[in-house]
C-alpha positions in Angstrom: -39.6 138.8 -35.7 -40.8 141.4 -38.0 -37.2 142.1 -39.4 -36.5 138.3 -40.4 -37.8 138.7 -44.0 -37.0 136.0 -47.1 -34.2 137.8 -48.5 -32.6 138.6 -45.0 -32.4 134.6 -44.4 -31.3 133.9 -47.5 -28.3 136.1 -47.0 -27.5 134.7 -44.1 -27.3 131.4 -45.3 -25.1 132.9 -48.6 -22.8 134.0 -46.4 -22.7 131.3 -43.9 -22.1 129.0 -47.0 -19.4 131.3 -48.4 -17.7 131.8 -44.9 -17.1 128.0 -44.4 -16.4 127.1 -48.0 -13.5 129.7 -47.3 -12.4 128.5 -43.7 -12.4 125.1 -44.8 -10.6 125.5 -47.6 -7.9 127.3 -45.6 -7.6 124.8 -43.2 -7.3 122.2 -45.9 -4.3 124.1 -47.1 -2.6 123.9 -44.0 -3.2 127.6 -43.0 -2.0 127.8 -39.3 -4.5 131.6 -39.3 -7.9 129.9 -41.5 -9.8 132.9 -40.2 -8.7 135.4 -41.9 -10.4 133.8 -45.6 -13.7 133.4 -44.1 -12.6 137.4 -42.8 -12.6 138.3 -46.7 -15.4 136.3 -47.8 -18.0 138.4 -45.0 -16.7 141.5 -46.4 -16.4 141.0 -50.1 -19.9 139.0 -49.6 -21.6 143.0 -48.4 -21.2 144.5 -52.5 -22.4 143.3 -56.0 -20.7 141.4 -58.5 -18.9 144.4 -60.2 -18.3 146.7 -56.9 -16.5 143.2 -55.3 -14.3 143.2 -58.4 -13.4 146.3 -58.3 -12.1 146.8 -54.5 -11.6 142.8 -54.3 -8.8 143.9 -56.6 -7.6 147.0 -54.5 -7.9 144.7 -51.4 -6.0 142.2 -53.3 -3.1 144.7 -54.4 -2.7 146.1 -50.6 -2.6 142.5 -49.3 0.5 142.0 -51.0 2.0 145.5 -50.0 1.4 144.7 -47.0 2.9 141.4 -47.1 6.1 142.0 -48.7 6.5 145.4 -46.5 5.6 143.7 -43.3 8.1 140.5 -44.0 11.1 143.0 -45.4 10.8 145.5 -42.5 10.5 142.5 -39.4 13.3 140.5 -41.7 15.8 143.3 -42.5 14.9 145.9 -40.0 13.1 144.5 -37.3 9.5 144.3 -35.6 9.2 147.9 -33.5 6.9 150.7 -33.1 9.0 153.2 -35.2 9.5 150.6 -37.6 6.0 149.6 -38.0 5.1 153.4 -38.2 7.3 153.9 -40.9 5.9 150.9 -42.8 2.5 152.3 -42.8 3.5 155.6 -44.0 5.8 154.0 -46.7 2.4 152.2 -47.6 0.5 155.6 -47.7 3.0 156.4 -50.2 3.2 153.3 -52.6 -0.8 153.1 -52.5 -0.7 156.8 -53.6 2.1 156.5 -56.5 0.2 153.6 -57.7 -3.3 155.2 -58.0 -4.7 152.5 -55.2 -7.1 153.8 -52.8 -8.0 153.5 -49.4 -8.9 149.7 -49.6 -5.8 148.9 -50.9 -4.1 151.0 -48.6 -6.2 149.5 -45.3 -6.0 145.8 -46.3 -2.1 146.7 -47.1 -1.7 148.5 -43.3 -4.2 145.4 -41.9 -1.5 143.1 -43.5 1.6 145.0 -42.6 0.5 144.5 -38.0 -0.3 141.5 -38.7 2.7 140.3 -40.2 5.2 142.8 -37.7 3.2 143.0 -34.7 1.8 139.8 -34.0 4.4 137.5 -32.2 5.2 134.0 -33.8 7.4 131.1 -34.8 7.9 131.1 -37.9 9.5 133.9 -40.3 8.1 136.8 -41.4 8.3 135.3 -45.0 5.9 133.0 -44.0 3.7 134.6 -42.3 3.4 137.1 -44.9 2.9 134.2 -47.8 0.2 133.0 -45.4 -1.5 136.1 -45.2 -1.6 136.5 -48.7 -2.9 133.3 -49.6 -6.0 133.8 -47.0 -6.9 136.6 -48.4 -6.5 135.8 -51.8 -8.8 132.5 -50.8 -11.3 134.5 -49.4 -11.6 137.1 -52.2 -11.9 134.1 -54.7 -14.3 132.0 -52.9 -16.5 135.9 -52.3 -16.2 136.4 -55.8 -17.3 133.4 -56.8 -20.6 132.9 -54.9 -21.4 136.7 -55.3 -21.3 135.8 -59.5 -22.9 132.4 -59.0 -25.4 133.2 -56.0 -26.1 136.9 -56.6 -27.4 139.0 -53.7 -31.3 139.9 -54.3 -32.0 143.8 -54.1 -34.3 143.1 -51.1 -31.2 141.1 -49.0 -29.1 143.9 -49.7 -31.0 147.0 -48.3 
């Protein structure tokens, strides 16, 4: 196992750590989809301190496009292809009036299927106040062990 250095194990167990602080934490909230915080964590856990900020932010801003979007258009509107369509483009448009770029725009378009296409129970409200607070959960706990456990520059090459 030539590849299995110090600093690759380390990471590992950094973002195992980070991923189940964030699931259970989820799951402690009563978060029917607890994945998707453990989701965030992974990816904000891949950049330093200042680059997480940075598109943790953007990622942050798109969730809750996404979310408001994706619960107006399956509330008002309803849940179809077209509709869908035209909530992704109307989120290519907000993301570009308000300076956001392509992370805010994917985590909003992520957000926006997941609260239209993705058959459930309970209102699209919900389900988008859900989504956002997963997110948010998994950006915070990211954050927070990328600034109190920083990646080493070995781990991260």
């Amino acid at each position: 196992m030539a590849g299995l250095t110090r600093p690759a194990l380390l990471h590992a167990v950094r973002t195992a750590i980070a991923a189940v602080v964030s699931f259970l934490a989820a799951r402690e909230l009563g978060l029917k989809e607890a994945y998707w915080a453990p989701i965030t964590t992974m990816i904000v856990l891949q950049s330093t301190l200042g680059a997480a900020w940075t598109v943790s932010t953007q990622r942050l801003a798109g969730t809750a496009l996404g979310a408001v979007v994706g619960a107006a258009s399956a509330a008002y509107v309803g849940s179809g292809a077209a509709v869908f369509g035209a909530g992704v483009v109307l989120l290519g448009v907000i993301c570009a009036a308000f300076h956001l770029d392509r992370a805010a725009y994917r985590f909003a378009g992520i957000t926006l299927a997941v609260v239209m296409l993705i058959a459930r129970s309970q209102p699209p409200w919900v389900l988008a106040l859900h989504r956002f607070i997963e997110v948010s959960l998994g950006i915070a706990v990211g954050l927070l062990l990328t600034a109190i456990w920083p990646e080493t520059k070995a781990a991260s090459s």
